[in-house]
N, C-alpha and C positions, 0 to 999 in steps of 0.2 A: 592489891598484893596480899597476899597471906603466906605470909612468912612469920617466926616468931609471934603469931600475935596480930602482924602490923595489916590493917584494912586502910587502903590509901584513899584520899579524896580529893576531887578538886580544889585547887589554892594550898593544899600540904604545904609545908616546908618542910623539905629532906635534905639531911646531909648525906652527901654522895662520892664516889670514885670515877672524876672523870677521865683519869689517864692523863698522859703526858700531849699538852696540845702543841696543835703544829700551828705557826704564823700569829696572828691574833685569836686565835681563836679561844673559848675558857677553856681551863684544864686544873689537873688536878684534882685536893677533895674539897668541897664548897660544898654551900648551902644552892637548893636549887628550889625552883614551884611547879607543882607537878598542875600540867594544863589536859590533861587526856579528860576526855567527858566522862562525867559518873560514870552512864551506863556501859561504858569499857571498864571501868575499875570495877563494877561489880563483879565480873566475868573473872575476878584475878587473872589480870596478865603478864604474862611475862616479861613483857615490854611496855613501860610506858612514856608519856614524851613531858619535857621536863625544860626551863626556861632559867639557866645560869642565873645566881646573884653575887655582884661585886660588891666592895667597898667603896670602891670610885664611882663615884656620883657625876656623871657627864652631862651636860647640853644636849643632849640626842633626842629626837625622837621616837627614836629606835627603842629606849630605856624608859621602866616607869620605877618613878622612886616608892622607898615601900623604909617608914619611918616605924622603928623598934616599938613594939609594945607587948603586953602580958599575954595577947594571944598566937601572934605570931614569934615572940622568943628570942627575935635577931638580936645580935651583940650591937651593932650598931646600923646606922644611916646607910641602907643598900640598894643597890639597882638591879632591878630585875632585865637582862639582857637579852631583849627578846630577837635580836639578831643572830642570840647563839641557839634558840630552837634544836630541839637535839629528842632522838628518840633513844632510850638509855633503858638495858635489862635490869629488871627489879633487882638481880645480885648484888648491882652496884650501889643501893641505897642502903646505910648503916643504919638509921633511924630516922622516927619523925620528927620534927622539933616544932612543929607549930603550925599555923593556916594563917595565910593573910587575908583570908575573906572574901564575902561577895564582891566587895562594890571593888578593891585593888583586884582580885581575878580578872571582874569585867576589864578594867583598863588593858589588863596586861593581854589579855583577850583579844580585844578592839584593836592596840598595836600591832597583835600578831596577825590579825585579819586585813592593818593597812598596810603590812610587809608583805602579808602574799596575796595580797589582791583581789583578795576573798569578798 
């Protein structure tokens, strides 16, 4: 994305405007990880796909935990909720706030690939 400035990467951490969700789903503004492959973000798109992160630390498989540090920025102990996969217009990201790296992208990756059976 090229907006203000901002060039997205995979594993970003962007705080975002997810709307008002309906049932369990996430919603609202949250931190989220942008999973789109480089070579789409190269392209600045207008849409990229993006992996909710909670507070609430679950048992799930479905979730990979992703622990605060200097590179990634998180305020606290959060779950990347790869069940909520979601493809989301670059309008709705306010800013970057951090990357959680290769090796937690991988994971959250490898979950997203044993949810869709990839």
């Amino acid at each position: 994305m090229r907006r203000l400035g901002l060039i997205l990467t995979p594993g970003d951490v962007v705080d975002l405007e997810l709307g008002m969700p309906s049932g369990s789903e996430a919603g609202l503004r949250r931190p989220a990880v942008v999973v789109t492959a480089a070579r789409v973000l190269r392209g600045g798109p207008n849409v990229v796909q993006v992996v909710p992160l909670t507070r609430t630390v679950r048992q799930s498989g479905a979730e990979v935990v992703i622990d605060p540090d200097e590179v990634n920025r998180l305020q606290a102990r959060s779950s990347a909720q790869c069940q909520h996969i979601r493809s989301v217009a670059t309008t709705r990201i306010h800013e970057r706030t951090g990357n959680i790296g290769p090796v937690l992208l991988g994971e959250v990756r490898e979950t997203l690939a044993l949810l869709l059976d990839l």
